[in-house]
KERO-408898 format. One record per residue: x, z, y of N, C-alpha, C in turn; residue in one letter; residue number from 1. Coordinates in steps of 0.2 Angstrom, whole numbers, padded with zeros to 4 digits, m for minus. Example, Ala and Ser with C-alpha at 12.3 -4.5 7.8 and 13.67 -1.06 7.14 Angstrom:
<atoms>
- 0066 / 0039 / m0028 / 0062 / 0039 / m0022 / 0066 / 0039 / m0016 / A / 1 $
- 0064 / 0035 / m0011 / 0068 / 0036 / m0005 / 0064 / 0039 / 0000 / S / 2 $
</atoms>
This chain:
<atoms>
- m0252 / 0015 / m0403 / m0250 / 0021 / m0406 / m0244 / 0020 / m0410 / X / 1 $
- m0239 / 0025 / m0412 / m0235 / 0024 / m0415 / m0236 / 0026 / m0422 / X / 2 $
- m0231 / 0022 / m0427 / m0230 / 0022 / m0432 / m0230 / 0028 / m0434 / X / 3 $
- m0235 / 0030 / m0439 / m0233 / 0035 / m0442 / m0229 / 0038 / m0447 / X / 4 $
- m0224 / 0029 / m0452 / m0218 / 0033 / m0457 / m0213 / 0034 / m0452 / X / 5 $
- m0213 / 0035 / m0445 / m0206 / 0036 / m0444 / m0203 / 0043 / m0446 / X / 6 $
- m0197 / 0042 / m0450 / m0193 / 0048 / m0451 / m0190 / 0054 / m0446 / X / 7 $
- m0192 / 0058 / m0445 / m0189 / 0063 / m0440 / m0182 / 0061 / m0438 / X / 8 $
- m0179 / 0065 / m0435 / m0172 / 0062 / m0431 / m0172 / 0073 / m0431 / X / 9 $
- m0167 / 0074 / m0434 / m0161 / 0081 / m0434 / m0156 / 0082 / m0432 / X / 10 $
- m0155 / 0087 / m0429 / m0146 / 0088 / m0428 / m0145 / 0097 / m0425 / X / 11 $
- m0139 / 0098 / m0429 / m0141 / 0107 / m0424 / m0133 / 0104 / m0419 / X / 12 $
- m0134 / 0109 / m0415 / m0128 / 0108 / m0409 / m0130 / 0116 / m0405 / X / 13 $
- m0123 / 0114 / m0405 / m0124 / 0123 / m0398 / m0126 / 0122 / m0392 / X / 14 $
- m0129 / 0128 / m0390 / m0134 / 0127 / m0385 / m0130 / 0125 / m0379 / X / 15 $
- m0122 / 0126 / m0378 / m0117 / 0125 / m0372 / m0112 / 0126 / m0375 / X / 16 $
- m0106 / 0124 / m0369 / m0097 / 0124 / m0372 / m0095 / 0130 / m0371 / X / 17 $
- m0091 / 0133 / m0375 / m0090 / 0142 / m0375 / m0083 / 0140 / m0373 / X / 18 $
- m0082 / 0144 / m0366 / m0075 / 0144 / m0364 / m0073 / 0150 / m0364 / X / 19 $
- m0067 / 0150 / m0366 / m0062 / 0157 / m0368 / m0062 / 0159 / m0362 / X / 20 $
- m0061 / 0165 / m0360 / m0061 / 0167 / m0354 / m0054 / 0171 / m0352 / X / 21 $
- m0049 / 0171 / m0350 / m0044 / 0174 / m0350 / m0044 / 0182 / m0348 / X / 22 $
- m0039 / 0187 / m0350 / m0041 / 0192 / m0347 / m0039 / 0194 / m0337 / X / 23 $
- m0036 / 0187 / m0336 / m0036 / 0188 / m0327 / m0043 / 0184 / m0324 / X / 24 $
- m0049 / 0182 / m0330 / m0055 / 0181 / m0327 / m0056 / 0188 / m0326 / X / 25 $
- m0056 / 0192 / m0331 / m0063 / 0199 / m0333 / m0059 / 0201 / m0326 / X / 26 $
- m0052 / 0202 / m0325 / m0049 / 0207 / m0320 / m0052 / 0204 / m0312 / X / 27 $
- m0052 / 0200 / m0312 / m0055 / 0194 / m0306 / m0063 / 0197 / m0305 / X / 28 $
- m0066 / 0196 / m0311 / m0075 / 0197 / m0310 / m0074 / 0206 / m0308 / X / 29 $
- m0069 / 0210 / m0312 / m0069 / 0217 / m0310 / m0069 / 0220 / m0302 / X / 30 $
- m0061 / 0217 / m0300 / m0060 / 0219 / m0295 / m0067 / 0216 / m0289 / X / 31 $
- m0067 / 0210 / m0291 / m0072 / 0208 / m0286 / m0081 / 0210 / m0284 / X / 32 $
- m0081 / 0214 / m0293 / m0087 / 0218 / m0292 / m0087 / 0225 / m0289 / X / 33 $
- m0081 / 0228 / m0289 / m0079 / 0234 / m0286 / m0080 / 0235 / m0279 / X / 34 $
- m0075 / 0229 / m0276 / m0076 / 0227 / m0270 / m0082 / 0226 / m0264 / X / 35 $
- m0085 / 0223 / m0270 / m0094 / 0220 / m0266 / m0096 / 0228 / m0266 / X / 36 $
- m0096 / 0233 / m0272 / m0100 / 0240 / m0275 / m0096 / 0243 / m0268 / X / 37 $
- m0091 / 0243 / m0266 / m0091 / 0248 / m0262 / m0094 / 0246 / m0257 / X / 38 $
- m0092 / 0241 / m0254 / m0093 / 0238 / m0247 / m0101 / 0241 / m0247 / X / 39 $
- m0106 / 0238 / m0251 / m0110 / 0239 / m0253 / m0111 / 0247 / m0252 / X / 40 $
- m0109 / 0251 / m0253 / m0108 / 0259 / m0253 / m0106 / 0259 / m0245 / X / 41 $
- m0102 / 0258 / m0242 / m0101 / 0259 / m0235 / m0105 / 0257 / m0231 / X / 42 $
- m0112 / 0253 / m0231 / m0116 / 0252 / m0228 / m0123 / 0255 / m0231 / X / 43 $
- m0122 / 0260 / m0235 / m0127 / 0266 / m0236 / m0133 / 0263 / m0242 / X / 44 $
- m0129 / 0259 / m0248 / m0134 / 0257 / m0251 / m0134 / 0257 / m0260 / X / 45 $
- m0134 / 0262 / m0260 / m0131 / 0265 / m0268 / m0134 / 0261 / m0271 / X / 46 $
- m0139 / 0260 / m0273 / m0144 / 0256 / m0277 / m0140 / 0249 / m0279 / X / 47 $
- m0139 / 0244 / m0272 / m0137 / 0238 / m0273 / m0130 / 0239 / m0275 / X / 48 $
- m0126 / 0244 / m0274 / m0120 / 0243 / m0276 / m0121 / 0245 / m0285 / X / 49 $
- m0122 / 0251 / m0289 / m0128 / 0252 / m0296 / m0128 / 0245 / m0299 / X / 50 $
- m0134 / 0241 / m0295 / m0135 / 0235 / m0298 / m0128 / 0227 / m0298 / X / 51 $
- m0123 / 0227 / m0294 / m0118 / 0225 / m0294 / m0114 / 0227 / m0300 / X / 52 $
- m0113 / 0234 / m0302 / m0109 / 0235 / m0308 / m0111 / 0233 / m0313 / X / 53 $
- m0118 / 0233 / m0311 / m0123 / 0233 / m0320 / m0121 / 0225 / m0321 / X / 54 $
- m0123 / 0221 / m0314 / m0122 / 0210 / m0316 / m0117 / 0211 / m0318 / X / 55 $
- m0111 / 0214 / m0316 / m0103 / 0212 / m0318 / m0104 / 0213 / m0326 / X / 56 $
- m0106 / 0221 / m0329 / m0104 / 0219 / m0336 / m0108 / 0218 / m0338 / X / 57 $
- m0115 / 0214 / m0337 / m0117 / 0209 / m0341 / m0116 / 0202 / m0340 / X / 58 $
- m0111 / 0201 / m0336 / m0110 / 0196 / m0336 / m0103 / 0194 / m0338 / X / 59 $
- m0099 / 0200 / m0339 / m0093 / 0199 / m0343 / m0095 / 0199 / m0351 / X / 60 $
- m0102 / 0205 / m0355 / m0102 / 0203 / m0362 / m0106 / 0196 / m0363 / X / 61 $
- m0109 / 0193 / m0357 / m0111 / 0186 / m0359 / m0106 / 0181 / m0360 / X / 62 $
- m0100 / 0181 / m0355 / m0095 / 0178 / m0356 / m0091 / 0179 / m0364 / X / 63 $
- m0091 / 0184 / m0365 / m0086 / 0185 / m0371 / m0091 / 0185 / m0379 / X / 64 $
- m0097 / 0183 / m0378 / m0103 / 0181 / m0383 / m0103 / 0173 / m0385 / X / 65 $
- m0100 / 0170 / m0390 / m0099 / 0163 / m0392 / m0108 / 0159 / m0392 / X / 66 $
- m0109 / 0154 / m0391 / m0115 / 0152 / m0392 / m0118 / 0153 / m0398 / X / 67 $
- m0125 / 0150 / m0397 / m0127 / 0150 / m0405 / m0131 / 0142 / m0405 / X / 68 $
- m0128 / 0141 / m0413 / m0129 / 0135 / m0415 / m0137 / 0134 / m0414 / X / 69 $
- m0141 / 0129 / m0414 / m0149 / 0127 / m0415 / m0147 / 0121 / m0418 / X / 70 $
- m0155 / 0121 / m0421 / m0158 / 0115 / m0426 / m0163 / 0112 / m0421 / X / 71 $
- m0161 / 0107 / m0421 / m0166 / 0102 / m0418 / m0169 / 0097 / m0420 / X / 72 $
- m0178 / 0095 / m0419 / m0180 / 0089 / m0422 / m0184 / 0086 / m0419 / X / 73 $
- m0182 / 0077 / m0420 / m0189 / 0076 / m0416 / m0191 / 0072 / m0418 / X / 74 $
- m0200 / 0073 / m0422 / m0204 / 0071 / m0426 / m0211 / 0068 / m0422 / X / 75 $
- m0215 / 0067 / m0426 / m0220 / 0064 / m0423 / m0226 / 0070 / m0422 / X / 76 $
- m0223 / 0078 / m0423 / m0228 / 0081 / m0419 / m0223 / 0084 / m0411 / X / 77 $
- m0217 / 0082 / m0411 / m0216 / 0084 / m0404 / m0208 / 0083 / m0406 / X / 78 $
- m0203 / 0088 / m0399 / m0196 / 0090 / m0402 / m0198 / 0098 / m0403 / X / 79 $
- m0193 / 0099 / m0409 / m0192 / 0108 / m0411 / m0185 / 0108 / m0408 / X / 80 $
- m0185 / 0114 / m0405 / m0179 / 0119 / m0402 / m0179 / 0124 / m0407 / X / 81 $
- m0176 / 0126 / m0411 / m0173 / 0129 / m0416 / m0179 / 0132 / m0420 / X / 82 $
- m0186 / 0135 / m0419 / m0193 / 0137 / m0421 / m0198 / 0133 / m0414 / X / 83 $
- m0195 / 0132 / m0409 / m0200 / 0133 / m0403 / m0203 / 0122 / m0403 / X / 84 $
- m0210 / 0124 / m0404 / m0213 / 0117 / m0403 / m0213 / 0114 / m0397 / X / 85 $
- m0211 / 0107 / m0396 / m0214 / 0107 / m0388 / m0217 / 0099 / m0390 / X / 86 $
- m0224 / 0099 / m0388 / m0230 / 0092 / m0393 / m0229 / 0087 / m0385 / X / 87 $
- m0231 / 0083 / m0389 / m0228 / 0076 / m0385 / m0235 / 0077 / m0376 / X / 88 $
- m0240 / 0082 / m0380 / m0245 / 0084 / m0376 / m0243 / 0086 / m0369 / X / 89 $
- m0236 / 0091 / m0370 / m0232 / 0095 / m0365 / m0227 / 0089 / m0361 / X / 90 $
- m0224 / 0084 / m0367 / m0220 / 0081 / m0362 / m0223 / 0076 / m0359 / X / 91 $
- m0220 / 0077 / m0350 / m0220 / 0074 / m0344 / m0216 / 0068 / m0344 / X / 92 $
- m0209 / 0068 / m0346 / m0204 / 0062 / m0347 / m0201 / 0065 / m0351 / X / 93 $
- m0194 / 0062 / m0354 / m0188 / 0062 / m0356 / m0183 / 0054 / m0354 / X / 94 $
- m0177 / 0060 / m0352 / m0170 / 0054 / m0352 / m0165 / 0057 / m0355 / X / 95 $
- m0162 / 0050 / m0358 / m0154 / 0051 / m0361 / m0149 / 0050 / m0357 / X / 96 $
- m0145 / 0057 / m0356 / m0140 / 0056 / m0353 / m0133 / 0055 / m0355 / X / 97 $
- m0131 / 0049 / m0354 / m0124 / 0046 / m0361 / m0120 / 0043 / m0355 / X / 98 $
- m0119 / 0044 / m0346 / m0116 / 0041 / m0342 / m0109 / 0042 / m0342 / X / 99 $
- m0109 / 0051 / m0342 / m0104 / 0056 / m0342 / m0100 / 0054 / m0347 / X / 100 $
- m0094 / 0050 / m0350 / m0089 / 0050 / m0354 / m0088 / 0058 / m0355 / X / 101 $
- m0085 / 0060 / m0352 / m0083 / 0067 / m0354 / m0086 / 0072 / m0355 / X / 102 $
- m0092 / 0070 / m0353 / m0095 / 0078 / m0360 / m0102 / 0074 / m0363 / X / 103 $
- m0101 / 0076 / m0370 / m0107 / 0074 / m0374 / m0115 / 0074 / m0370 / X / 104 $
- m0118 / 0067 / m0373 / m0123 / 0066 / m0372 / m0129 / 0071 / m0370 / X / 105 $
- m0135 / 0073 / m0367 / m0138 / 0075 / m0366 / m0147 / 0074 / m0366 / X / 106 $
- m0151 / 0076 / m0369 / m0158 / 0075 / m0368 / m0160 / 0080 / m0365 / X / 107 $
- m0164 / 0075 / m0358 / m0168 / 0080 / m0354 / m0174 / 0080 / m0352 / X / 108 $
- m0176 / 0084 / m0353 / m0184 / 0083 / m0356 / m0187 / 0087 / m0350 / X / 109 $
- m0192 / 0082 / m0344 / m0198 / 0086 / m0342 / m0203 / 0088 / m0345 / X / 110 $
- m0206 / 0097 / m0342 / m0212 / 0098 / m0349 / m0216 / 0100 / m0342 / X / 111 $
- m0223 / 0103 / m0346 / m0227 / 0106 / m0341 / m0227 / 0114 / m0340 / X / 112 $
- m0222 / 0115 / m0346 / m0223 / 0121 / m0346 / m0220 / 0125 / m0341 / X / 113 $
- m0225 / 0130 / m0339 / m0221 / 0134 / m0332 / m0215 / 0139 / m0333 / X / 114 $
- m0212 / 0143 / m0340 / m0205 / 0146 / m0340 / m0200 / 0142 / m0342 / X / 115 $
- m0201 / 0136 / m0345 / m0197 / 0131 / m0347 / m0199 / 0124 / m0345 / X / 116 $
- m0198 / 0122 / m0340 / m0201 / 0116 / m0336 / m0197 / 0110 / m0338 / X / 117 $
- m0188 / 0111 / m0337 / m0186 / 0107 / m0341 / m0180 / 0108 / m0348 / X / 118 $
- m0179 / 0104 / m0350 / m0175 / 0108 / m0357 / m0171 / 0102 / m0357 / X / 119 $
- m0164 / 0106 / m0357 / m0157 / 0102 / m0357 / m0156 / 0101 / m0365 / X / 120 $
- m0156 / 0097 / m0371 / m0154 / 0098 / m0376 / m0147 / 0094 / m0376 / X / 121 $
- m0143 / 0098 / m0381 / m0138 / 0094 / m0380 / m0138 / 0089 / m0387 / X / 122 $
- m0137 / 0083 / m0389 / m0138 / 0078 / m0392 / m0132 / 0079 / m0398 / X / 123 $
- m0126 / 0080 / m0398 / m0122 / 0083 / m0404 / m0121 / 0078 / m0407 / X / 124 $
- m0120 / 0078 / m0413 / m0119 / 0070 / m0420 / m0125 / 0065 / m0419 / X / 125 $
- m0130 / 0067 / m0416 / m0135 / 0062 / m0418 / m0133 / 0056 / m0412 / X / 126 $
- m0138 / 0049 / m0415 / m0136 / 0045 / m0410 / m0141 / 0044 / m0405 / X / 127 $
- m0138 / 0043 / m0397 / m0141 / 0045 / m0394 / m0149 / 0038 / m0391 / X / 128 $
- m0147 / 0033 / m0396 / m0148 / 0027 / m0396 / m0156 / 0026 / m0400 / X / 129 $
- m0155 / 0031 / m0403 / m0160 / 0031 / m0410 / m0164 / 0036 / m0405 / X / 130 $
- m0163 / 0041 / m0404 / m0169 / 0046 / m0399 / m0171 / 0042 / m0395 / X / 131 $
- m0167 / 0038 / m0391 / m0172 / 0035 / m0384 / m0176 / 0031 / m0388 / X / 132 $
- m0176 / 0029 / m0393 / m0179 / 0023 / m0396 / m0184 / 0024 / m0399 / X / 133 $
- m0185 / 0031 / m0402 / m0189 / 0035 / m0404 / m0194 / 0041 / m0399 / X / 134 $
- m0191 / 0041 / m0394 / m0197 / 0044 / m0389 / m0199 / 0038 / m0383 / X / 135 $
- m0196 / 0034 / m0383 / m0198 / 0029 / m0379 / m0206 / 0026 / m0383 / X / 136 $
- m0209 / 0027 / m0388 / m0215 / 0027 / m0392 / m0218 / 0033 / m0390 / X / 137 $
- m0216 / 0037 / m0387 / m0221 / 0044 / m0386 / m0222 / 0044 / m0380 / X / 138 $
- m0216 / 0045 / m0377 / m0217 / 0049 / m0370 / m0213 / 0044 / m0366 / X / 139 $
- m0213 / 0045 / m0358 / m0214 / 0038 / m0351 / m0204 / 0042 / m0352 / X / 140 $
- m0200 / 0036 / m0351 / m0192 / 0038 / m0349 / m0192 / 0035 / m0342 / X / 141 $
- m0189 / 0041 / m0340 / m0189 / 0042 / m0331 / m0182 / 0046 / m0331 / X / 142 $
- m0180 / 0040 / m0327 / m0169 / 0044 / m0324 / m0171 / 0051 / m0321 / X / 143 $
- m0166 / 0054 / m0324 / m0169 / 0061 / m0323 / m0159 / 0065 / m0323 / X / 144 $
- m0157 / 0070 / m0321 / m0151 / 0073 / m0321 / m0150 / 0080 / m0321 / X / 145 $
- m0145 / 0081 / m0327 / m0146 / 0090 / m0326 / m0147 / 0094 / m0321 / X / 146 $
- m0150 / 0097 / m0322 / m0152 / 0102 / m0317 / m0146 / 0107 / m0312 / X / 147 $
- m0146 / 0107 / m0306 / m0140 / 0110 / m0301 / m0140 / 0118 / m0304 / X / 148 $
- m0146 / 0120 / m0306 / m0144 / 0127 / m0308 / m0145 / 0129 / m0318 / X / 149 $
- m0145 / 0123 / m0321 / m0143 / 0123 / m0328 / m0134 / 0121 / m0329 / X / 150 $
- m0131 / 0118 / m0321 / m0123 / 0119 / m0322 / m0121 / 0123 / m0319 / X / 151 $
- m0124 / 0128 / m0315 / m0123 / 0134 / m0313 / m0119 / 0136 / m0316 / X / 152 $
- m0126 / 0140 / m0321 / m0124 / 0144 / m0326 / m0120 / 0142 / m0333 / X / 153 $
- m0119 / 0134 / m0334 / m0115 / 0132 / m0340 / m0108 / 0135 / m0337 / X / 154 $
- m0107 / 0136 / m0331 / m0102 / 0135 / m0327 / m0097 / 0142 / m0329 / X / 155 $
- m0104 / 0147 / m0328 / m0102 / 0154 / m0330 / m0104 / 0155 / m0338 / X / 156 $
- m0104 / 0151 / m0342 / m0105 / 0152 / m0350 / m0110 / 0153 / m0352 / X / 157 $
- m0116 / 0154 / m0346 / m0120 / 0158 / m0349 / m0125 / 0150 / m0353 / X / 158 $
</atoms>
């Protein structure tokens, strides 16, 4: 069992990298959403074109929405995601991802939970040496890689 003085481990970090978006993105995402919206209209289907304008400008004020920072902890009743507990009960594995030179560190955590199954945490100041060290006492570390559709959407800001 593990030690019970161990001290928490904290850090807040934004939840992704906010890239500026130039105004020949928004004009790019526009015309391209018009484009689909008509075509879409010229094969007689008003609805799906409707829904093509609606993802465009939700998906332009996601882009021009700056992250938001979180507080992160990981103690000996689980990791906290800014209020949200997740108990060592839920976790399946965790791995540090420190391979990538060029972008900061990442903890990624299999859970069982069915809307959040895994969680990309980004690691920020803390060291990434001291978490492996401190969950390798709780839960099985097992190689593990962002998820093809958690870069998707970092891709597009979201």
């Amino acid at each position: 069992m593990p030690e019970s003085s161990a001290s928490p481990i904290r850090w807040s970090a934004y939840e992704h990298e906010h890239i500026e978006r130039s105004s020949d993105w928004f004009w790019a995402l526009g015309i391209i959403a018009v484009c689909a919206a008509v075509t879409s209209l010229l094969f007689g289907n008003v609805l799906f074109a409707l829904l093509i304008i609606v993802a465009a400008g939700v998906i332009a004020l996601i882009a021009q929405t700056p992250p938001e920072l979180h507080d992160f902890e990981i103690s000996e009743r689980g990791i906290t995601v800014s209020s949200t507990l997740h108990t060592y009960e839920e976790i399946l594995a965790f791995w540090v991802e420190t391979e990538n030179q060029e972008e900061e560190p990442l903890l990624l955590v299999d859970t069982v939970k069915f809307m959040s199954p895994n969680l990309v945490i980004p690691i920020g100041g803390a060291n990434p040496e001291e978490i492996r060290a401190y969950l390798r006492e709780r839960a099985p570390e097992v190689p593990m890689k962002e998820p093809l559709a958690h870069k998707i959407l970092e891709f597009f800001g979201f």
